[in-house]
Every structure is written in C-alpha cells, then in structure tokens.
DSSP file (Angstrom, degrees, kcal/mol; ACC not computed):
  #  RESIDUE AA STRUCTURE BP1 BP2  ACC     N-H-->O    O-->H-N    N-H-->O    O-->H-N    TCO  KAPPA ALPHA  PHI   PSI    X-CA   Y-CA   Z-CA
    1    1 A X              0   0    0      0, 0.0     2,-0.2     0, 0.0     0, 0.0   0.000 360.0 360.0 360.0 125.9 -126.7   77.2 -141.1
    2    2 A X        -     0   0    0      1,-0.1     2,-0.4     0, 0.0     0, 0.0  -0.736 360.0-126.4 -81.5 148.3 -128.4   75.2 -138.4
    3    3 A X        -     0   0    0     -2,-0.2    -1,-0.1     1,-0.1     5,-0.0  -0.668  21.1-121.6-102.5 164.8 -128.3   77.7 -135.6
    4    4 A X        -     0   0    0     -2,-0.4     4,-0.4     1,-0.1    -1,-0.1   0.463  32.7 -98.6 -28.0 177.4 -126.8   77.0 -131.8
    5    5 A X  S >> S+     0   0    0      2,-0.1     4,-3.3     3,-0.1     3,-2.2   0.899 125.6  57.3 -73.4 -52.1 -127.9   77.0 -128.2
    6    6 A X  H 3> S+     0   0    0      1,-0.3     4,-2.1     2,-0.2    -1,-0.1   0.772 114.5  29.6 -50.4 -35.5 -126.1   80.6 -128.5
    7    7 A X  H 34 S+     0   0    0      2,-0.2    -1,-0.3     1,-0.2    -2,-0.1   0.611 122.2  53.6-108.5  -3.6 -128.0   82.2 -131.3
    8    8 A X  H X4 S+     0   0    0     -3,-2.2     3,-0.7    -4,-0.4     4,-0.3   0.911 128.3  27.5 -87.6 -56.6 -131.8   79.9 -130.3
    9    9 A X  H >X S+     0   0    0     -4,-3.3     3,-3.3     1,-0.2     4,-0.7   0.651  92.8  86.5 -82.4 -28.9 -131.2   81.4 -126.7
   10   10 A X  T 3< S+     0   0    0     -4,-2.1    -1,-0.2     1,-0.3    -3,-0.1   0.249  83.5  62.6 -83.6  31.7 -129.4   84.5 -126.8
   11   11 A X  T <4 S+     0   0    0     -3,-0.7    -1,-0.3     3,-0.0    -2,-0.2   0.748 114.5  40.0 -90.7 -51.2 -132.9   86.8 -127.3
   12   12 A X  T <4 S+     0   0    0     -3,-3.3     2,-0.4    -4,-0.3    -2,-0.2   0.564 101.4  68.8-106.0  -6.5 -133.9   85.3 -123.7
   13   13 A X     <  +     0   0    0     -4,-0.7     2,-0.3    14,-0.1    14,-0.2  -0.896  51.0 178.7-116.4 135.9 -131.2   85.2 -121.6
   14   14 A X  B     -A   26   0A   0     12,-1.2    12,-1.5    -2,-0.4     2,-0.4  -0.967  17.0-156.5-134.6 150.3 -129.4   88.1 -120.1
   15   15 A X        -     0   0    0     -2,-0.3     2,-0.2    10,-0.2    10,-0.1  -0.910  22.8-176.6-120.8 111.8 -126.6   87.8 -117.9
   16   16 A X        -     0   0    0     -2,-0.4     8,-1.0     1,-0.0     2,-0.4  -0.743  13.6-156.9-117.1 154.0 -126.4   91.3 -115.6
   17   17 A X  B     +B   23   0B   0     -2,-0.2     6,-0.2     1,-0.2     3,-0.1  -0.930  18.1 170.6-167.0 115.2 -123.9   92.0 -113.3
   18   18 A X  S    S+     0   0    0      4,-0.7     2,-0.3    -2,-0.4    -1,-0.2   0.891  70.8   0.2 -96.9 -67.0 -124.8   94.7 -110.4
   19   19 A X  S    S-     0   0    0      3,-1.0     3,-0.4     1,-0.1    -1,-0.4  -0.873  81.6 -93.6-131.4 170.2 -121.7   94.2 -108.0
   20   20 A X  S    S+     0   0    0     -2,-0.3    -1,-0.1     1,-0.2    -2,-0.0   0.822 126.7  32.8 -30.4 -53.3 -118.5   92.1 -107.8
   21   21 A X  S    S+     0   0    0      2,-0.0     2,-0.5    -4,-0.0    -1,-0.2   0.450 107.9  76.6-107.5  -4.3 -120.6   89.4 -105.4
   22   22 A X        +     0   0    0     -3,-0.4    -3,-1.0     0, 0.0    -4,-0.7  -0.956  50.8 172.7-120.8 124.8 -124.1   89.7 -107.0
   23   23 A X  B     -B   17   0B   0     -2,-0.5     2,-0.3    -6,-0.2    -6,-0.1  -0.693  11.9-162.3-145.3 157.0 -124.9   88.2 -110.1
   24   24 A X        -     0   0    0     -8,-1.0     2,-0.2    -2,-0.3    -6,-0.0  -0.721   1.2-163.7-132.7 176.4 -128.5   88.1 -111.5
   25   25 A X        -     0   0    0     -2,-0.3     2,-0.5   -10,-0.1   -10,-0.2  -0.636   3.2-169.1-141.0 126.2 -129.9   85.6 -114.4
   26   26 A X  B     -A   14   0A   0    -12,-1.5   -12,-1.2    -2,-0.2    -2,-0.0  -0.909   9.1-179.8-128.6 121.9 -132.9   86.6 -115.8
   27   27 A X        -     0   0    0     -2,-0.5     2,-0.3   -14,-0.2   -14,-0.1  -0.003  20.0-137.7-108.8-171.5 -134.2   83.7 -118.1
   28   28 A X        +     0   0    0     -2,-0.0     2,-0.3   -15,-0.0     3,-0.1  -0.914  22.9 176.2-138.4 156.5 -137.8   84.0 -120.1
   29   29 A X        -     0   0    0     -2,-0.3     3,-0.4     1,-0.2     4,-0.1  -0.766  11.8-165.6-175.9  89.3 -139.8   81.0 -120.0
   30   30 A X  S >  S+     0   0    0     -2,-0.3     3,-5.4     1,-0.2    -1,-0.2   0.916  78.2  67.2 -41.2 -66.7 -142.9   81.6 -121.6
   31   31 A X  G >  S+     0   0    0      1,-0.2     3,-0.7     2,-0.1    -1,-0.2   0.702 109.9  42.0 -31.3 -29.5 -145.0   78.7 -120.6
   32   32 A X  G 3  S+     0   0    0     -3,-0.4    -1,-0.2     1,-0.2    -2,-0.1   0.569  89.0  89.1-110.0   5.2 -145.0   80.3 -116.8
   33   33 A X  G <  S+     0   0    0     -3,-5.4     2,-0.6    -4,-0.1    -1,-0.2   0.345  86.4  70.7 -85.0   7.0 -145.5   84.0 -118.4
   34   34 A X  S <> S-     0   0    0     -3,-0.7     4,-2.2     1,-0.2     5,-0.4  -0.801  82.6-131.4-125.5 161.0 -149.6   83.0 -118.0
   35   35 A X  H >> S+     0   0    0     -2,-0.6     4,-2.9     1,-0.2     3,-0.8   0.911 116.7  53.1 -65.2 -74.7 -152.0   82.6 -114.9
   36   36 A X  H 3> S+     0   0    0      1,-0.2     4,-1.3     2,-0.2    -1,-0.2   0.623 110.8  38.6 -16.9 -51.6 -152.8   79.4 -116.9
   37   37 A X  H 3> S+     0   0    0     -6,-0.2     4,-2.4     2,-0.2    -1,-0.2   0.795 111.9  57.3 -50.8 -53.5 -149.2   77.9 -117.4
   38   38 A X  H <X S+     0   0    0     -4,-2.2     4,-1.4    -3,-0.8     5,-0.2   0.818 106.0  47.9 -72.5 -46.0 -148.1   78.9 -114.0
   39   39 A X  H  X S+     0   0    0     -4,-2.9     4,-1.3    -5,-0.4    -2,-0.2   0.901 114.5  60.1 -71.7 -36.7 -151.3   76.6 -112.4
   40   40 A X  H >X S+     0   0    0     -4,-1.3     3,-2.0     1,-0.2     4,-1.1   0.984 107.1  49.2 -25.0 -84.4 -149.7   73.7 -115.2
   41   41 A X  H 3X S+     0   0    0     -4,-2.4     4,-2.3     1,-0.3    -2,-0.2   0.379 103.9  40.6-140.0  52.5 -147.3   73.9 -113.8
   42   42 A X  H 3< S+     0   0    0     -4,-1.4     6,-2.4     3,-0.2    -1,-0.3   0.310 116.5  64.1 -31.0 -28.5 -147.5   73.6 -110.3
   43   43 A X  H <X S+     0   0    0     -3,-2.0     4,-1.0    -4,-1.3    -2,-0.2   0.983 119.1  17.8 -42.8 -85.6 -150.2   70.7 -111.4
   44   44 A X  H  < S+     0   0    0     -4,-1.1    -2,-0.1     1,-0.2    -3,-0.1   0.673 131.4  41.6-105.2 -15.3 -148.1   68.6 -113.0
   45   45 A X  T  < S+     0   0    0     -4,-2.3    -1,-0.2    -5,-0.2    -3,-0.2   0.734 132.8  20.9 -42.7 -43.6 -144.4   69.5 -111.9
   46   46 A X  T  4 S-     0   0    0     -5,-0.2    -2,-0.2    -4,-0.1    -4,-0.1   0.382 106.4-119.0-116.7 -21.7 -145.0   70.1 -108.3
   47   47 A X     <  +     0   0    0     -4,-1.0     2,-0.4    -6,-0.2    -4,-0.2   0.769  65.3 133.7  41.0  26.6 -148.5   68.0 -107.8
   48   48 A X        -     0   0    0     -6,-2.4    -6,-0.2     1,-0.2    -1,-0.1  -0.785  36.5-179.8-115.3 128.6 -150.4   70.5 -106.8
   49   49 A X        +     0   0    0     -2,-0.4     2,-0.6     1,-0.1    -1,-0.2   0.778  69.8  66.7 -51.1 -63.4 -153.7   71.2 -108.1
   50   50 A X  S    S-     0   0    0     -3,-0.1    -1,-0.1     1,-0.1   -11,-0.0  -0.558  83.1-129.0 -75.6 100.4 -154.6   74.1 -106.3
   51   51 A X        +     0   0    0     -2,-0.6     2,-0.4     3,-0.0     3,-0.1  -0.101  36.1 157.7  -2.6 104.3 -152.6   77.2 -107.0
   52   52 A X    >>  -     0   0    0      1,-0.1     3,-1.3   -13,-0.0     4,-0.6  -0.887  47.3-131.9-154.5 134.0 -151.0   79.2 -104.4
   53   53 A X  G >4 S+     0   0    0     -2,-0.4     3,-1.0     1,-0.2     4,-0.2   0.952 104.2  71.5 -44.8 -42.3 -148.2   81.6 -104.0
   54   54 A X  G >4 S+     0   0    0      1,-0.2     3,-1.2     2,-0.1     4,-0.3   0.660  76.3  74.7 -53.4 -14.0 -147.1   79.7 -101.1
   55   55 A X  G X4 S+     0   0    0     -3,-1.3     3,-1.0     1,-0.3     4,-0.3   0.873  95.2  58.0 -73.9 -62.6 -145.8   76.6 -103.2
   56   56 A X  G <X S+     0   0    0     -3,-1.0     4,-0.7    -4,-0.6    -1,-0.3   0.345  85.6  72.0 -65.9   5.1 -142.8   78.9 -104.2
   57   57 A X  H <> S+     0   0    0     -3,-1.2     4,-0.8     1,-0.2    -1,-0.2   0.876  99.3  53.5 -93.6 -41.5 -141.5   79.6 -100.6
   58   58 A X  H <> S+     0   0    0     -3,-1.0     4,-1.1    -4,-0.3    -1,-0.2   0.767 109.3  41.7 -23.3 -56.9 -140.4   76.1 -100.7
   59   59 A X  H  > S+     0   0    0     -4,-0.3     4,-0.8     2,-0.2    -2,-0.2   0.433 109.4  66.3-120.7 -14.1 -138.3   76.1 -103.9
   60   60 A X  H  X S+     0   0    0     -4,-0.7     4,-1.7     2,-0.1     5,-0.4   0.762 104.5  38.7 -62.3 -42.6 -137.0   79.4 -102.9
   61   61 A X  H  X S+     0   0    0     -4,-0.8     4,-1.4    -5,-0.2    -2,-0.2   0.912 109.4  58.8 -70.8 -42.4 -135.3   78.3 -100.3
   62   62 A X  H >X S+     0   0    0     -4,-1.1     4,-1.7     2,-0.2     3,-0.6   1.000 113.0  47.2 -54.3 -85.2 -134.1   74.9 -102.0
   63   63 A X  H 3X S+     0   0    0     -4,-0.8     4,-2.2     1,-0.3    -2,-0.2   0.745 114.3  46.2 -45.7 -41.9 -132.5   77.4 -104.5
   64   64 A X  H 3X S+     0   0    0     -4,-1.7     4,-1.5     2,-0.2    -1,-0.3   0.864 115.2  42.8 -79.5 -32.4 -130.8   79.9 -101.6
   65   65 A X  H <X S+     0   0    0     -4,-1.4     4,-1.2    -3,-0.6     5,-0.3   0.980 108.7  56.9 -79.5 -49.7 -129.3   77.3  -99.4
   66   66 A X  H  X S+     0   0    0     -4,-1.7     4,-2.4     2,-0.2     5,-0.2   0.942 114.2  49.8 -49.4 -74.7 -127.9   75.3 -102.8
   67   67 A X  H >X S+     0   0    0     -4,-2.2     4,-2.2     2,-0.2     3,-0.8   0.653 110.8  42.4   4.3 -94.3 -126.3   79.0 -103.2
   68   68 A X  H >< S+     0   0    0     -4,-1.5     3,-2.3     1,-0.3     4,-0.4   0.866 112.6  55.1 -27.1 -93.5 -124.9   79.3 -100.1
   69   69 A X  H 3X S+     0   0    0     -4,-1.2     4,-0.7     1,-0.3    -1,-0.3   0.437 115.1  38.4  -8.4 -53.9 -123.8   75.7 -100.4
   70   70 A X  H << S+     0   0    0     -4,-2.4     4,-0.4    -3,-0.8    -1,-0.3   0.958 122.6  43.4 -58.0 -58.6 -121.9   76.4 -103.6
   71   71 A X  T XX S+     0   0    0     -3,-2.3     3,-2.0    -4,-2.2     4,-0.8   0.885  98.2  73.8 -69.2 -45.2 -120.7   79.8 -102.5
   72   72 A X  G >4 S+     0   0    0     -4,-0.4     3,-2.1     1,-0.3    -1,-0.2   0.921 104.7  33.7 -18.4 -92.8 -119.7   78.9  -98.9
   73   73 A X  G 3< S+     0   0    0     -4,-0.7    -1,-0.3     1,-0.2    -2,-0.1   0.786 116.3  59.9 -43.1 -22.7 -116.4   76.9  -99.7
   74   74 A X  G <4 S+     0   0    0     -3,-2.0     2,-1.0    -4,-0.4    -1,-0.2   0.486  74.4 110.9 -91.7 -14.2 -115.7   79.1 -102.6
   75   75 A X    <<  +     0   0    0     -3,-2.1     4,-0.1    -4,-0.8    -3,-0.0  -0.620  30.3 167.4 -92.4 107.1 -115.5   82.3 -100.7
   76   76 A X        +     0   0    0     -2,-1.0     2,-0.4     2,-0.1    -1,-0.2   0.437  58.2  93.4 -91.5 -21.0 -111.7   83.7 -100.5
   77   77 A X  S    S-     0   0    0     -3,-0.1     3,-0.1     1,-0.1    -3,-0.0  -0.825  83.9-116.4 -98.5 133.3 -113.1   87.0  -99.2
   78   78 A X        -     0   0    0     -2,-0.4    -2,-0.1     1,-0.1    -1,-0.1  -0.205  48.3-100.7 -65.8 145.5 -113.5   88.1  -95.5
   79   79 A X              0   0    0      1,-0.2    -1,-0.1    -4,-0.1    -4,-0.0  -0.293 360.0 360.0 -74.9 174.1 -117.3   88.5  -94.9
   80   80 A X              0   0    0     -3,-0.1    -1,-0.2     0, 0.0    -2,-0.1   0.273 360.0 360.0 -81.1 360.0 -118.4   92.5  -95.0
C-alpha cells in the first residue's frame, strides 16, 4: 500500500484546540529544527545572509494581519 499525505504526515502534525476561538497548529519541520538550517534558510528563502531574530518580526505580522483578514468578515460573534 502506497501510503497518503494522512498516514506520511500524521506523526508531525497536531491539530490542538484550547478554546472555541483559538486554534493552534503545531507543524515539525526538521530542516529549521538546527542553528544551521534556520541560517539556510533565511539565506536562501528570505535573502538574508546574516542571521537575526529580527527577520521573523516581519513574517509574523504578514501571518497575524492575513488572520485577522480571514477572521474579520467571518466573525458572527459580538467581540468580548
């Protein structure tokens, strides 16, 4: 039997689910589990050579407004 996405993936992916509105994914992704990997890739994803924690403050943000975005229109509930 060749196997699926389900049965290659389901080792690394957990889907956890804290409250009603909050949803988590917590992936594994080896390649980025090393000081080495991580400095990849930010090299050759990102183009930049030099390493820095700040690089992610960027692509945090990209990822929370896209949220919002999604959730915004979607939201049926009065806010808290």
């Amino acid at each position: 039997m060749t196997p699926n996405i389900h049965h290659i993936i389901r080792q690394h992916v957990g889907l956890l689910v804290r409250c009603i509105d909050r949803l988590y994914l917590h992936a594994y992704m080896p390649k980025l589990q090393t000081s080495g990997g991580l400095c990849h890739f930010l090299d050759t994803h990102l183009g930049h050579p030099i390493p820095s924690p700040a690089l992610f403050k960027p692509m945090h943000d990209r990822f929370v407004d896209a949220v919002h975005a999604f959730a915004t229109p979607r939201d049926s509930a009065d806010p808290v």
